[in-house]
C-alpha positions in Angstrom: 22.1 -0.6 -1.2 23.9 2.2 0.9 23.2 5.5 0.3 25.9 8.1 2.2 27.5 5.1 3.9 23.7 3.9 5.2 22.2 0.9 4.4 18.7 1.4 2.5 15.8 -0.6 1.6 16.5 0.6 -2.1 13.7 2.3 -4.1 11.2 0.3 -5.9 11.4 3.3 -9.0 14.9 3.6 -8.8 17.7 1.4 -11.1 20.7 0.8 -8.5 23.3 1.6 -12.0 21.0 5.2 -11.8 18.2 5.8 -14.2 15.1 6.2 -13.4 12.5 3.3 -14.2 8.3 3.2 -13.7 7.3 -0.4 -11.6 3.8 1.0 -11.2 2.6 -0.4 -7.4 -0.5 -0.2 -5.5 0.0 -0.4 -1.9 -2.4 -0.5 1.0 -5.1 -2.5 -0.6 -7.3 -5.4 -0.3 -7.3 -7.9 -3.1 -11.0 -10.1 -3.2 -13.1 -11.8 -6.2 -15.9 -10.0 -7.9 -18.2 -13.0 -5.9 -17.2 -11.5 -1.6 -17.6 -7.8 -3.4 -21.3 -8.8 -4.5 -22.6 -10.9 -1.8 -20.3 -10.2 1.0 -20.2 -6.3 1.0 -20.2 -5.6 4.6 -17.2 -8.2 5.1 -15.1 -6.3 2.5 -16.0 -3.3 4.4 -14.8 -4.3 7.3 -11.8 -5.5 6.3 -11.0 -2.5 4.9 -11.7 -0.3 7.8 -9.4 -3.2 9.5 -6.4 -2.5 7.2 -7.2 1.3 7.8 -6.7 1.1 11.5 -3.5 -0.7 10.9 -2.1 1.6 8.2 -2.4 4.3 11.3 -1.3 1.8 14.1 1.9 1.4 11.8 2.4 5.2 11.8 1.2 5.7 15.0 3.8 3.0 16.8 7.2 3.1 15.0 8.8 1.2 17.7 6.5 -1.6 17.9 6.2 -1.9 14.1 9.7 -2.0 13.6 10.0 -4.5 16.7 7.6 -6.7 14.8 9.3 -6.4 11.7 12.8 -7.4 13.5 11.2 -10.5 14.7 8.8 -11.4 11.9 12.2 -11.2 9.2 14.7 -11.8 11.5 16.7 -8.1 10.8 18.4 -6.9 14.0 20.0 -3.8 11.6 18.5 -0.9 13.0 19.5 0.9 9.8 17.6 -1.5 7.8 14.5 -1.5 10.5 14.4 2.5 9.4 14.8 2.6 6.0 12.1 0.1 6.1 9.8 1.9 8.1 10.5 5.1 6.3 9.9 3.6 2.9 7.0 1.3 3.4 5.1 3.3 6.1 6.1 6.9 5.7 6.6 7.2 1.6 4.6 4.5 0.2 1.8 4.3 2.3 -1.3 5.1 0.6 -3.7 6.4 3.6 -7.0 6.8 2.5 -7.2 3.5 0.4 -8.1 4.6 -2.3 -6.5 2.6 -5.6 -4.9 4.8 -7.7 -6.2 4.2 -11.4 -2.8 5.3 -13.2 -1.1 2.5 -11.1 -4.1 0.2 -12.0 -3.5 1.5 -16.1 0.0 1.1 -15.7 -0.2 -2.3 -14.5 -2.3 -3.8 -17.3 -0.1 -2.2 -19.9 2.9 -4.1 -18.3 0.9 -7.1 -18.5 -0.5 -6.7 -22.0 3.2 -5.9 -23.4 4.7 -8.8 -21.8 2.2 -11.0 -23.1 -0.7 -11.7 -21.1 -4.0 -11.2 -22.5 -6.1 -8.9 -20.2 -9.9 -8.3 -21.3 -11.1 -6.3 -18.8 -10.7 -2.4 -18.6 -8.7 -1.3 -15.6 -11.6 0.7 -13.8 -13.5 -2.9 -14.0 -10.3 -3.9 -12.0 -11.3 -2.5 -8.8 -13.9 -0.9 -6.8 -13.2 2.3 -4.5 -16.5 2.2 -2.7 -14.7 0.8 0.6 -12.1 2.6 0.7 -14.5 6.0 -0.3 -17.5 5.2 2.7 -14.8 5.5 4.7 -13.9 9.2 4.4 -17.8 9.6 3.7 -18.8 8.2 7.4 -16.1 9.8 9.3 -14.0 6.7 9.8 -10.8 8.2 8.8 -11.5 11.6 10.3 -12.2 10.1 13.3 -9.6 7.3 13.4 -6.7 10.4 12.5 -8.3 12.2 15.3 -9.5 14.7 12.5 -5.9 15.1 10.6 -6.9 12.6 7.5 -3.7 12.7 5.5 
């Protein structure tokens, strides 16, 4: 898509023909079964103060993350590379971690009304503990050199 004669990454909320449409999306979380939550806490934990330290690396070192982008996909198009970066790690990024439970809600409605039987509530869909003793212990404070977005 090109927007003022540049080439985009295009919006994940916006229709290309114009109107507006709501593809609810949780970004910047880890995915595990209820099992590694209950018996492997302190791994969870860790990998989520891994994937904190590389949401900041990526905001920390555009250069190098959109170096590592060109190479992983292959996109020499430095327009591309910025929209890209701008998107996914300036506008989308969630920060803190923390999984949003209207996108969580909004995503088990789009599943139940195209078909799929879901049982569970969406609050029994996730578990912000992780992401939370991280503020709570100074991880993020400390990693953002005290400017937690």
């Amino acid at each position: 898509m090109k927007l003022f004669g540049k080439r985009i990454v295009q919006d994940q909320n916006h229709n290309s023909r114009g109107p507006w449409f709501a593809l609810p999306a949780i970004y910047s979380s880890l995915h595990t079964n209820a099992k590694s939550i209950r018996e492997r806490r302190l791994t969870v934990q860790r990998f989520v103060a891994g994937l904190a330290e590389a949401v900041y690396s990526v905001e920390a070192n555009p250069e190098k993350t959109k170096a590592s982008v060109a190479k992983v996909l292959k996109v020499k198009d430095e327009d591309v590379l910025q929209s890209s970066y701008d998107a996914y790690a300036k506008k989308l990024i969630n920060r803190r971690l923390v999984v949003p439970i209207n996108a969580v809600s909004e995503s088990v409605d789009v599943a139940r009304e195209a078909g799929t039987k879901v049982t569970k509530k969406a609050t029994d869909l996730f578990d912000n503990s992780f992401a939370d003793n991280l503020d709570k212990t100074g991880f993020l404070k400390e990693l953002w050199d005290g400017n937690v977005p």
